[in-house]
C-alpha positions in Angstrom: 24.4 5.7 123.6 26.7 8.5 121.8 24.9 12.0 121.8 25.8 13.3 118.1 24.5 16.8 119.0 26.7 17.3 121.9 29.1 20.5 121.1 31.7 19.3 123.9 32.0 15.4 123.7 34.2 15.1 126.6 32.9 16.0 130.0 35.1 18.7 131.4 36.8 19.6 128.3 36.7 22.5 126.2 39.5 21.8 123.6 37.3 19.3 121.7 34.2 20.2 119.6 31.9 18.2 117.4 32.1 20.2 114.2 28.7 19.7 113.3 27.3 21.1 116.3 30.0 24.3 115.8 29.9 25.2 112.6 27.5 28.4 111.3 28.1 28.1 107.4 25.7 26.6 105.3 28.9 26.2 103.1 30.8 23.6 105.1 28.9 20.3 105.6 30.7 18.1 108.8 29.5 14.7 109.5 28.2 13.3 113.1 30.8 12.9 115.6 34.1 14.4 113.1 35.9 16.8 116.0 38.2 19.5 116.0 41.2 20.2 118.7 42.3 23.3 119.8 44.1 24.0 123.2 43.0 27.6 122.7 39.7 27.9 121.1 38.1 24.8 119.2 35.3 27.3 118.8 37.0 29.4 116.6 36.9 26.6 113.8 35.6 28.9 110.5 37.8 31.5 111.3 40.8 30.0 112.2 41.3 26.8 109.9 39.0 28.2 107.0 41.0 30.6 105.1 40.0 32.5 101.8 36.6 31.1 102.0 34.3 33.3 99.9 32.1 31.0 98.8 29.0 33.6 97.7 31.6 34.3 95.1 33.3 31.2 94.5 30.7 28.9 95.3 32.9 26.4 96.7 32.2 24.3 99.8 33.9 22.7 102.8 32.5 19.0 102.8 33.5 16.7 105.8 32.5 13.3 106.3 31.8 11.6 109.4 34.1 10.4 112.6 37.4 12.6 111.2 40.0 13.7 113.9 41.0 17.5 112.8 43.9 18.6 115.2 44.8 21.9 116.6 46.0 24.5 113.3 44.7 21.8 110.7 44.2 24.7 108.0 41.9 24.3 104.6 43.1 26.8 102.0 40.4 27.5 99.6 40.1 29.3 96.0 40.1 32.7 97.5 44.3 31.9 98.0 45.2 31.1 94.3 46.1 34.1 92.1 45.5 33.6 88.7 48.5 31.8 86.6 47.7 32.3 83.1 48.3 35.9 83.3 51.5 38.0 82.8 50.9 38.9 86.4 50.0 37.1 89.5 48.5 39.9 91.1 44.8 40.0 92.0 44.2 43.5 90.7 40.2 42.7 90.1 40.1 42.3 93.9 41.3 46.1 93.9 39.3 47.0 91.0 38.3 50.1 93.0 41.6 51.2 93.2 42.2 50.7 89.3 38.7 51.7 87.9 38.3 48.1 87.1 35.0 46.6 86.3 36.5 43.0 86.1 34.6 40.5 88.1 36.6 39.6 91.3 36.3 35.9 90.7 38.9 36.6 88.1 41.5 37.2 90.4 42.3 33.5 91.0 42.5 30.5 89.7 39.1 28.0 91.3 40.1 24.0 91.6 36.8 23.6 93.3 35.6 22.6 96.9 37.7 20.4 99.1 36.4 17.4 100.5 37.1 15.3 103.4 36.0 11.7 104.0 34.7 9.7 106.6 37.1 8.2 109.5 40.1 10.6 108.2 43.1 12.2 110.6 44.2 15.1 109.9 47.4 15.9 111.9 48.8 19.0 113.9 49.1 22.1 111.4 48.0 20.1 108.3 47.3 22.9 104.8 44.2 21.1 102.8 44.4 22.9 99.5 41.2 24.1 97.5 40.2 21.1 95.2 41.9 18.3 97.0 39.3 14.8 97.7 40.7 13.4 100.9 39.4 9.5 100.7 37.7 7.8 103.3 40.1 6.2 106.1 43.4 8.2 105.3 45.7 10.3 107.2 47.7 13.7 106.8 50.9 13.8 108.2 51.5 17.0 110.9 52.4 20.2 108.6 51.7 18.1 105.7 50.8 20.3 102.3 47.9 18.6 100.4 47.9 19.9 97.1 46.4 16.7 95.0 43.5 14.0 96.0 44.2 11.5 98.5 43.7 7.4 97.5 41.8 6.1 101.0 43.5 4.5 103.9 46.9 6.1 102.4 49.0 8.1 104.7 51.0 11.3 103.5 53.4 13.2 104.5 55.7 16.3 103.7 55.6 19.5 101.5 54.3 19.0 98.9 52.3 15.8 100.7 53.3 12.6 99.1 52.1 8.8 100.1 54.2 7.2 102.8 52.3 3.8 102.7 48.8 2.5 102.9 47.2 1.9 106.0 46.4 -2.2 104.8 46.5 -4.3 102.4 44.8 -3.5 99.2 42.4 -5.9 99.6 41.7 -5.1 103.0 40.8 -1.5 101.8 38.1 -2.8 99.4 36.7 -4.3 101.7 36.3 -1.8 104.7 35.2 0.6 101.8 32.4 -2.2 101.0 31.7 -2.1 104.7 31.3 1.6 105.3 30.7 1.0 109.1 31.0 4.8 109.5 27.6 4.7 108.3 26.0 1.9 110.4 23.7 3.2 113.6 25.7 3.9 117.3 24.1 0.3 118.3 25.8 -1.5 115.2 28.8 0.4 115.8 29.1 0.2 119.9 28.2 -4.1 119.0 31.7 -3.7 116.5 33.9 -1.7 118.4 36.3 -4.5 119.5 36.8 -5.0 115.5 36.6 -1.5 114.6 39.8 -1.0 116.8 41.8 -3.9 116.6 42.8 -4.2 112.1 43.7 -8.3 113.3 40.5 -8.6 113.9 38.2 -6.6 111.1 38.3 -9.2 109.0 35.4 -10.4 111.2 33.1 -7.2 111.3 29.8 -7.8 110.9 28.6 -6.4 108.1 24.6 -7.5 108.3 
């Protein structure tokens, strides 16, 4: 059976890394068996594709559901990017409050839209930017260098800066019912008995849901 603790899935290889079993934060949450690919240092996850994270300030979170495919440079760009919009500058000066005898809180330096959050069974492509506050749905896929800057319907793919929907994966009704399904969220034997289903869309109109 699948080992869902395993840091290096593939005998041999050290581009590919669970997430789950590599990342420290006890703000980013990664399902079983969701990897990340890096020809350099898959390790190097929180610091590399994690950017502006400050999440003892902004208490925003990094949630990723299970079996997602996260390729090399995929980067998620969170609150600690924005600068604030509704003032006559976009400056962050309360993050150099220091410098200006500021006692403004350094929250108020940006804008927050929230955590971002990645569903189960999603692709994220080659150099990919997540934006804070985007909802990635279940099943979709980001195009390479694709710029995510609003929520993603599931089983869409997108593409382009800013990311915009290049078609869904299946029919409408066909995404209803793997949604209903869920088969990200059966056991490894239930999964392992499907496969042939689970990787042939002619045929997952006969998964077996019981």
């Amino acid at each position: 059976m699948p080992d869902r603790t395993l840091l290096y899935p593939r005998k041999d290889d050290k581009t590919m890394v669970y997430l789950k079993s590599c990342v420290k934060s006890p703000f980013i949450e990664v399902g079983d068996y969701s990897f990340y690919h890096d020809v350099d240092d898959p390790m190097d996850f929180e610091h590399k594709c994690v950017l502006y994270h400050y999440p003892y300030v902004n208490h925003d979170r990094l949630i990723i559901g299970k079996f997602c495919s996260i390729a090399s440079g995929a980067k998620f760009l969170f609150n600690g990017a924005n600068h604030a919009l509704g003032s006559f500058s976009t400056y962050p000066f309360p993050v150099l409050a220091g410098e200006w005898d500021l006692q403004t809180p350094v929250i108020e330096a940006w804008d927050n839209k929230g955590d971002i959050v990645v569903g189960n069974d999603v692709w994220i492509g080659f150099e990919a930017v997540i934006m804070a506050g985007v909802t990635i749905g279940d099943g979709a896929i980001i195009g390479s260098r694709a710029v995510v800057t609003k929520d993603v319907e599931p089983f869409s793919i997108v593409g382009g800066v800013p990311a915009k929907l290049i078609r869904k994966r299946f029919p409408e009704e066909q995404i209803q019912k793997l949604l209903e399904l869920k088969w990200w969220d059966w056991d490894e034997e239930k999964i392992k008995q499907n496969l042939p289903q689970i990787m042939n869309s002619e045929k997952n109109d006969k998964l077996n849901a019981r």
